[in-house]
C-alpha positions in Angstrom: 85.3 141.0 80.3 86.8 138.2 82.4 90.2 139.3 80.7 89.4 139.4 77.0 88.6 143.2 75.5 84.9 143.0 74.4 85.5 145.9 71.4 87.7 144.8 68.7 91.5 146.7 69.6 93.5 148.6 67.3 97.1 148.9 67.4 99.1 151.3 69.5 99.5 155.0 67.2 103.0 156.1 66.9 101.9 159.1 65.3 100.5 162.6 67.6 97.5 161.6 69.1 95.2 163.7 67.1 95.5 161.4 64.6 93.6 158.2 65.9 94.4 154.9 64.5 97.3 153.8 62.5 96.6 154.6 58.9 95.6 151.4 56.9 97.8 152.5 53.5 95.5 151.5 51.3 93.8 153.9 48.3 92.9 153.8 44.9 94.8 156.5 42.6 97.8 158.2 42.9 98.9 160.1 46.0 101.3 162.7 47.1 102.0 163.3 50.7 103.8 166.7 51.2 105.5 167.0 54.6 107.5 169.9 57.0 110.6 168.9 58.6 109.4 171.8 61.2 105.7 170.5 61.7 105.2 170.8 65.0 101.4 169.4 64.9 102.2 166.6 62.5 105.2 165.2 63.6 107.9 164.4 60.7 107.8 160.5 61.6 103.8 160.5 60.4 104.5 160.5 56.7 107.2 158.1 57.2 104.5 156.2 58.6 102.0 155.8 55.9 105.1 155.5 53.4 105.3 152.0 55.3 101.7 151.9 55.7 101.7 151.7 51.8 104.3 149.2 51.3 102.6 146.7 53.9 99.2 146.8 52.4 100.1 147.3 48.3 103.6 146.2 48.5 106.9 147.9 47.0 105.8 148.4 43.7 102.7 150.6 44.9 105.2 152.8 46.7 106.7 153.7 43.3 103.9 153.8 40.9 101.2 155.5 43.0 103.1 157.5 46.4 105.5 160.2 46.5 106.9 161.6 50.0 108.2 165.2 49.7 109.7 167.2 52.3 109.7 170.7 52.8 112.5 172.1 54.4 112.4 174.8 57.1 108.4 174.9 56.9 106.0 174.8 60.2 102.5 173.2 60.4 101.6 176.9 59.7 102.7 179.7 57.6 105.1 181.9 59.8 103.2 185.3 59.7 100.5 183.2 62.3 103.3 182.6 64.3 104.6 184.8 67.1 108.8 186.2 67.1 111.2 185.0 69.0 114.7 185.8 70.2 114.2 189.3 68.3 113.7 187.8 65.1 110.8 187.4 62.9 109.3 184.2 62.5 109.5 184.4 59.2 113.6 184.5 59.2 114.1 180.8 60.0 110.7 179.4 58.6 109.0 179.6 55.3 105.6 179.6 53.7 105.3 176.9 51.8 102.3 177.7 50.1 103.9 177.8 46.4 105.6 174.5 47.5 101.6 172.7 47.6 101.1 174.7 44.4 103.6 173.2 42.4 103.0 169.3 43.8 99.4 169.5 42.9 100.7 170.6 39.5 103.1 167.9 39.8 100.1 165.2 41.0 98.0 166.2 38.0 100.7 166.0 35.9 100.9 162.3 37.0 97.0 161.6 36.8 96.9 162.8 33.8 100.2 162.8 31.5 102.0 159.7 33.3 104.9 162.5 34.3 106.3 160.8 37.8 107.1 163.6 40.0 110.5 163.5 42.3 110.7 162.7 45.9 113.0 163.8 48.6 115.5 161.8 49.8 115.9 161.8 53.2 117.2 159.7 56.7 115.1 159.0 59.8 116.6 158.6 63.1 113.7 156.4 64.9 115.1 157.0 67.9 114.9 160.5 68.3 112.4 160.9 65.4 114.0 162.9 63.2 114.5 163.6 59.6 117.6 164.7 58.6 117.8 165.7 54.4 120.9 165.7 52.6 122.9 168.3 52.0 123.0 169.2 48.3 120.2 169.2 45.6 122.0 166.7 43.8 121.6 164.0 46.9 117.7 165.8 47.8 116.1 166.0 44.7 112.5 167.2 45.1 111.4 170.4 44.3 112.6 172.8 47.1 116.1 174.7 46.6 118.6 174.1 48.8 120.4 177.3 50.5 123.4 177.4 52.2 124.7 180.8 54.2 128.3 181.1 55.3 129.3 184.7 57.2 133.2 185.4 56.7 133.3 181.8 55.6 131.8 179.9 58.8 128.4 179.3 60.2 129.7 182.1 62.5 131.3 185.5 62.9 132.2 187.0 65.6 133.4 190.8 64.6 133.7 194.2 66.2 131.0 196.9 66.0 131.9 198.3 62.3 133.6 195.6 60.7 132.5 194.4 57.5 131.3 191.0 57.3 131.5 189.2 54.1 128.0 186.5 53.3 127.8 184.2 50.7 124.9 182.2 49.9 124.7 179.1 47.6 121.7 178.1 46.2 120.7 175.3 43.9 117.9 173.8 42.3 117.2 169.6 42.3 117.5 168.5 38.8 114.2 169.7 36.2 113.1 171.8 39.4 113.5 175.0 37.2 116.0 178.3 37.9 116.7 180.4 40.7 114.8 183.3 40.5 115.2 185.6 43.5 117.6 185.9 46.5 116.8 188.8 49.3 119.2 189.3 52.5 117.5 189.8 55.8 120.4 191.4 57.9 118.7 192.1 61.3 115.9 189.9 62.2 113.1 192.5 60.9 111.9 190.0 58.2 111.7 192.4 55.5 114.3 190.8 53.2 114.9 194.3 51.8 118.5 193.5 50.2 118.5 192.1 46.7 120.9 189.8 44.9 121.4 192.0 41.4 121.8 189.9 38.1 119.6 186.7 38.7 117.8 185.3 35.5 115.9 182.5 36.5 118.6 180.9 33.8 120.4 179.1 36.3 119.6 176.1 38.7 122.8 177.1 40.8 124.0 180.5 42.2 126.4 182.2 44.3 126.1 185.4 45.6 127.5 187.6 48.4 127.2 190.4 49.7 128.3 192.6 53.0 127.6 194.4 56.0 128.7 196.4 59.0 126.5 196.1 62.1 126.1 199.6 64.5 125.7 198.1 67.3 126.2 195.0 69.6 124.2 191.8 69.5 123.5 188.9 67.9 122.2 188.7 64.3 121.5 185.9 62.1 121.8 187.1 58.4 119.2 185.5 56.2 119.1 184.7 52.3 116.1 184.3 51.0 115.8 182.3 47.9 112.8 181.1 45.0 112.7 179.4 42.4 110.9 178.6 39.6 110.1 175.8 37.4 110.1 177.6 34.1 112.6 179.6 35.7 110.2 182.9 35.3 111.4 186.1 37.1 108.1 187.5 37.2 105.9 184.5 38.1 103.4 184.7 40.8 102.7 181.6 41.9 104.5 178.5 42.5 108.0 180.2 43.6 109.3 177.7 45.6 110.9 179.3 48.7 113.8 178.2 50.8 116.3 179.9 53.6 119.4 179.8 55.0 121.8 181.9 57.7 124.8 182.5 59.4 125.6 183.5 62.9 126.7 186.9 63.2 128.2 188.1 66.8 129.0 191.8 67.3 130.9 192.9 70.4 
């Protein structure tokens, strides 16, 4: 009215509109704030956000002793069975559920609460520009709790082969420090999403494993082979819950 806002204004949000008003940052307790580098709904810069949230309304020191940011890598704002295929592959050969992922931080978070054990956060960079999050590229320089999975096929990021030649993959896969064992690697060779090729001789013993294996294709086309990879934090074999997942793939043109 006559140039002055008659309602009290709040700041412009720089997070998805759903989300109202900046957050304020401030809480009692400890708090863990679990984020996709894929969420389409939440967009990655939000938990960035409230990390700086928390800093300007506790100050540094709260950021230590009572927030954690972790990323999850190749996760959506859904699990990928709601979500439809695409380029004749199945959702779930380039995103993860990261179900077991929430499992194991509220494990971690009560674990905290209760014991005084800090749980690891993710490393990460943020391009505020283009708003996005890129994560480094070993477990060593990640931390966190997710593996880390990296697919090579004949060596590169792509193959290009005849119809009949054997292509050679190789996955790597490591676990951040006191994140447990691998436990599982499955090969998705065709975009089906049934992971129905196992890595023989994994443990759960060992944070870091290599493992290859290889595959003619029948036909022409593009594939993208996928490994599949979990682990644990007790490194159990058989577990049921809490096997963190992570993926990886190659390029694989057949002509």
């Amino acid at each position: 009215l006559d140039g002055v806002p008659r309602y009290p204004q709040h700041d412009i949000p720089r997070m998805a509109s759903l989300m109202g008003v900046p957050y304020s940052g401030q809480f009692e307790g400890k708090l863990m704030w679990v984020h996709h580098t894929h969420d389409n709904s939440l967009w990655p810069p939000e938990g960035i956000i409230y990390e700086g949230a928390v800093r300007a309304a506790q100050g540094e020191a709260a950021v230590s002793d009572k927030f954690r940011l972790r990323w999850t890598e190749n996760a959506e704002h859904v699990p990928p069975f709601i979500l439809p295929t695409a380029y004749g592959r199945s959702a779930n050969t380039w995103l993860i559920d990261y179900t077991p992922i929430i499992e194991q931080s509220l494990a971690d978070l009560t674990a905290w609460v209760e014991d005084g054990i800090e749980p690891a956060g993710t490393a990460y960079e943020y391009d505020g520009r283009e708003g996005r999050v890129t994560l480094p590229p070993t477990a060593a320089e990640r931390g966190g709790i997710q593996p880390v999975v990296h697919v090579t096929a004949n060596g590169g990021q792509r193959a290009d082969v005849a119809v009949g030649e054997t292509v050679t993959l190789e996955v790597v896969a490591e676990s951040p420090s006191g994140a447990g064992g691998i436990v599982e690697i499955a090969w998705d060779l065709d975009g089906a999403g049934g992971f129905p090729t196992k890595a023989e001789g994994i443990d759960g013993s060992a944070s870091r494993v290599v493992s290859s294996t290889t595959h003619a294709y029948d036909a022409p086309g593009t594939y993208y082979a996928t490994a599949l990879v979990h682990s644990h934090r007790d490194g159990d074999v058989k577990a049921t819950a809490r096997r963190l997942p992570n993926l990886a793939q190659a390029r694989v043109v057949v002509t």
